[in-house]
C-alpha positions in Angstrom: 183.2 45.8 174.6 186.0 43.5 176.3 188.0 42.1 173.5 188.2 38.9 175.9 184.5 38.4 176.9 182.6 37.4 173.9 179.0 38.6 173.8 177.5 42.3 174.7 180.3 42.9 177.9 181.4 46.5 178.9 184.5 47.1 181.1 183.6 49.2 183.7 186.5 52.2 184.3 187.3 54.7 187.2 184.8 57.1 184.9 182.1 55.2 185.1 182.9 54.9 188.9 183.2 58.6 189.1 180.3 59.3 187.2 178.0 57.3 189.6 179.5 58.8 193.1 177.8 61.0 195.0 179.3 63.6 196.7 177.9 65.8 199.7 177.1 69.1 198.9 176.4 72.5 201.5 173.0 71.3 202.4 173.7 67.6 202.9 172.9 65.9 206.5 173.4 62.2 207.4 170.3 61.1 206.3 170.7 62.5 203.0 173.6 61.1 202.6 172.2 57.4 202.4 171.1 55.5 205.0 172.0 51.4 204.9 170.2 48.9 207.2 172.5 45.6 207.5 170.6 42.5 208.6 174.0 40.0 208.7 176.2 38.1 211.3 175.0 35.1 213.7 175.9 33.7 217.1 178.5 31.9 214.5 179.5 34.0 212.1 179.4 37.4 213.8 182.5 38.8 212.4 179.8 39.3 208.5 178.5 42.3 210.5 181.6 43.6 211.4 182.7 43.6 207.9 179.7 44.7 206.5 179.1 47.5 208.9 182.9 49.1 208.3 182.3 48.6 204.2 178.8 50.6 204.4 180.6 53.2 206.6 183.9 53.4 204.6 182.4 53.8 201.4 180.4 57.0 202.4 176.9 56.3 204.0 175.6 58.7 206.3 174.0 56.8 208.3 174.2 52.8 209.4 171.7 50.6 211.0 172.6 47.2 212.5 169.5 44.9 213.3 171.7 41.3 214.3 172.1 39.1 217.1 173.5 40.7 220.2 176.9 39.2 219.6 177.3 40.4 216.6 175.5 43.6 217.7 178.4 44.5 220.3 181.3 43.4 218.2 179.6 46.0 215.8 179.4 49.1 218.4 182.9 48.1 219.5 184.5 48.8 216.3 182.2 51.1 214.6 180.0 53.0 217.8 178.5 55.3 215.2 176.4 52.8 214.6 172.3 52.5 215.4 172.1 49.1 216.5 168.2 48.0 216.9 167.4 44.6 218.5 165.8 41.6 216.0 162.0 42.1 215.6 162.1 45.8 216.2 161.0 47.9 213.4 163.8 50.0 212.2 163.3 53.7 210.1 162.9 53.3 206.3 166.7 53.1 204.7 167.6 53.8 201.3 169.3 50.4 201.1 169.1 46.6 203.0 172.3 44.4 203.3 171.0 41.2 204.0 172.4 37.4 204.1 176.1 37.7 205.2 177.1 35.9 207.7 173.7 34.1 208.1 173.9 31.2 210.1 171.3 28.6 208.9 171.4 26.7 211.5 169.7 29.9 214.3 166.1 30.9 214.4 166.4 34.7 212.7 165.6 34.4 208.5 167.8 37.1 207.3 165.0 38.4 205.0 161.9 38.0 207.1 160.9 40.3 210.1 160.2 43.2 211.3 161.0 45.3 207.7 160.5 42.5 205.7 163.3 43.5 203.4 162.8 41.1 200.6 158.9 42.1 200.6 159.7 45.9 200.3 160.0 48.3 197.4 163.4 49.5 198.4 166.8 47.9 197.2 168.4 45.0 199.0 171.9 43.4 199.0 171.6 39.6 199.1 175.0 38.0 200.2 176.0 34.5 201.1 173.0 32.8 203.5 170.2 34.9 202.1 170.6 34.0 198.6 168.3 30.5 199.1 165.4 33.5 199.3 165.8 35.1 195.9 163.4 33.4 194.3 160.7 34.5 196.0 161.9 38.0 196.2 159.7 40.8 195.6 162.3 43.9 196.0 164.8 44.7 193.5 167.5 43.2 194.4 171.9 42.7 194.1 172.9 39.4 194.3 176.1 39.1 195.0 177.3 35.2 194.9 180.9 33.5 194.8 181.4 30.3 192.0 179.7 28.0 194.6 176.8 29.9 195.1 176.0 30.8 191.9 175.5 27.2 191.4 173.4 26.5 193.9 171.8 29.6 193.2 171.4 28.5 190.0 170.4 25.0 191.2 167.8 26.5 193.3 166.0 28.5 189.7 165.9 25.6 187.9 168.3 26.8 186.0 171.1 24.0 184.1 173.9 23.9 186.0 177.5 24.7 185.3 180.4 23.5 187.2 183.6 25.3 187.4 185.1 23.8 184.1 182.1 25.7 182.1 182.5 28.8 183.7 186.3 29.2 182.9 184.8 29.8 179.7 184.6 33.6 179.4 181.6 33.5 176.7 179.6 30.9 178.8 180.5 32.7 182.2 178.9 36.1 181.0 175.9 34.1 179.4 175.4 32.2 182.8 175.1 35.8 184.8 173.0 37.1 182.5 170.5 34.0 182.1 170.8 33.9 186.1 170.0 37.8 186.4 166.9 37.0 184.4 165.9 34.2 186.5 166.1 36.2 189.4 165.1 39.7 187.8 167.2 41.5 189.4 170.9 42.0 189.2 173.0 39.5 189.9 177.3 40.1 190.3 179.2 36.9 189.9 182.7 36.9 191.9 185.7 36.7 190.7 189.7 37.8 189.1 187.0 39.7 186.7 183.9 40.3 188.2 180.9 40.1 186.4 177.5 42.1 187.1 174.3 41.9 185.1 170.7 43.3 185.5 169.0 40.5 182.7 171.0 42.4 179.7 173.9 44.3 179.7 176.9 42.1 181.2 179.7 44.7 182.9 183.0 43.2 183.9 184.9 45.1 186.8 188.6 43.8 187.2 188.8 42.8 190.8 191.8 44.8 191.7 194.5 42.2 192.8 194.6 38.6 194.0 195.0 39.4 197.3 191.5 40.1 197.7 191.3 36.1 197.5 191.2 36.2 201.5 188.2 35.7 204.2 185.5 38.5 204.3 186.4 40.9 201.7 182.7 39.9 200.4 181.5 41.2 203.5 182.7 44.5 202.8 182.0 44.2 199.1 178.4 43.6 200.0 178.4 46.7 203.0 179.9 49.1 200.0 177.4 48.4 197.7 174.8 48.9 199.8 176.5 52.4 200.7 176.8 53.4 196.7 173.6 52.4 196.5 171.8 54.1 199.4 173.7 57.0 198.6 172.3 57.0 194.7 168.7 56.7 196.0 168.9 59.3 198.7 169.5 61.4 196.5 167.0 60.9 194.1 169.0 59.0 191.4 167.6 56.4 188.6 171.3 54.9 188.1 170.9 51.1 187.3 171.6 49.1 190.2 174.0 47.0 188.0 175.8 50.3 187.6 175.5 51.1 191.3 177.3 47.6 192.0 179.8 47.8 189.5 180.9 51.4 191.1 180.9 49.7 194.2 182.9 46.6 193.3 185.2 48.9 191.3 186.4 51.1 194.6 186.9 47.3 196.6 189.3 46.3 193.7 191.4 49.6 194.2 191.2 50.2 197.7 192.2 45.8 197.9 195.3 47.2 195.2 195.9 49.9 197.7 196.0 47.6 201.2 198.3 45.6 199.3 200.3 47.9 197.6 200.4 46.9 194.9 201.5 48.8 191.8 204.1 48.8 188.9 206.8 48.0 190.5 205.7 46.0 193.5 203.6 42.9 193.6 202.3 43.6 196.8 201.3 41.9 200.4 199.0 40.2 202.3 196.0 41.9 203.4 192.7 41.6 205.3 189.3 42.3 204.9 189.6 45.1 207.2 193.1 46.6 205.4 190.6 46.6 202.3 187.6 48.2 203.8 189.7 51.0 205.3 191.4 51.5 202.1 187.5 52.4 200.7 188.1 56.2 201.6 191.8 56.4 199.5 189.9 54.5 196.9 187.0 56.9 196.4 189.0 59.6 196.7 191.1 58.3 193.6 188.0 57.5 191.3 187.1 61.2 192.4 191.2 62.5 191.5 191.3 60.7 188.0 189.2 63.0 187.0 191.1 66.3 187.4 194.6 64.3 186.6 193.5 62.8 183.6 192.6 59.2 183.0 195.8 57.7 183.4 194.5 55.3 186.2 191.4 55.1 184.6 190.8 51.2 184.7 
């Protein structure tokens, strides 16, 4: 339990993290590896894909499919050409794992969750970030929500649920019981933002430390929500039964180090400014040291 969140709250550590990596083997192929269909970015906010798209790849998919406007669509091939890009409306293969919402612009024609694919109608997880969120409650698929403080109010708002403005949520108790009571709402899991992230699936509350402060910058969600949906495509490729709360909180716990790592933070420094790209390029050096605290003892092991 965390000594500072009252109720049932677990800290999740680089060994959970570790634990809930996969890592290719001799007889693992791109596919196998996890595939992760984003349906994010707009005419508007076209950098979402970007973002998302370079968090799916940096934190180990095999294989990335972008369905967005076309845009957004050649700002993804641009920086990431690896990727499948498939045109809005055309049916895409079966991932392991949908990224939806970020990005969304409200104000175009394309519903982030409706389609070709139907994501939010199928049996196989889904991300739900930023614009997408309004669709939760009718959501059939199991689902990661992953809302900031003003979304998980309207969120909130939008189950019926009592609201809580941010005075009530500075309240560690009452922030973990709103998560949870949301989660339940949603039935799903739902991962509240924040200097101590907090992910819950209905009953279990985990709390991931969010790395540094300087993640407080545009788009890092983006790239949170693209790495989940890697860890989580990755988990279901290959054949795994790990929670999704778990899958998120290994996922948020890699964007907390690899955001310490951009910003170099340690010890004895305080660190820099970073972007959303320094973090999701950091993803790699972050894995890699969930995977090293292992075999060097748990000295990092937070």
């Amino acid at each position: 339990m965390v000594p500072f969140l009252a109720g049932s709250v677990r800290l999740w550590s680089a060994a959970d993290t570790r634990r809930v990596l996969r890592i290719p083997g001799a007889d693992s192929d791109k596919r196998t590896r996890g595939v992760v269909a984003l349906r994010t970015g707009s005419d508007a906010f076209p950098g979402a894909a970007v973002l998302g798209v370079e968090g799916a790849w940096r934190a180990g998919a095999g294989y990335v499919v972008y369905q967005g406007p076309r845009r957004a669509a050649d700002l993804v091939l641009a920086r990431r050409p690896e990727t499948v890009v498939i045109e809005p409306g055309e049916r895409t293969l079966r991932p392991d794992a949908w990224v939806i919402g970020s990005g969304h612009d409200d104000r175009g024609p394309a519903d982030p969750g409706s389609g070709s694919g139907q994501p939010l109608d199928d049996t196989r997880p889904v991300v739900v970030d930023a614009g997408a969120l309004a669709l939760l409650p009718a959501a059939a698929a199991p689902v990661v929500a992953t809302p900031h403080e003003r979304e998980f109010a309207v969120l909130r708002r939008g189950l019926e649920l009592v609201e809580l403005g941010p005075e009530a949520l500075r309240d560690p108790s009452a922030r973990a019981q709103a998560v949870r009571e949301t989660a339940g709402a949603v039935g799903g899991v739902v991962l509240l933002k924040g200097a101590t992230t907090l992910i819950s699936d209905g009953a279990e509350v985990l709390a991931v430390d969010a790395g540094t402060s300087w993640l407080a910058t545009a788009g890092t969600g983006d790239v949170l929500a693209g790495a989940i949906g890697a860890v989580t495509a990755a988990d279901r490729a290959a054949g795994g039964p790990t929670p999704l709360a778990e899958l998120a909180a290994a996922a948020t716990w890699l964007h907390g180090r690899a955001g310490r790592i951009a910003a170099g933070v340690d010890a004895a420094a305080p660190g820099r400014p970073i972007t959303a790209l320094d973090v999701a390029e950091a993803l790699p050096r972050a894995y890699a040291q969930a995977l090293d605290d292992g075999r060097h003892g748990e000295a990092g092991d937070a």
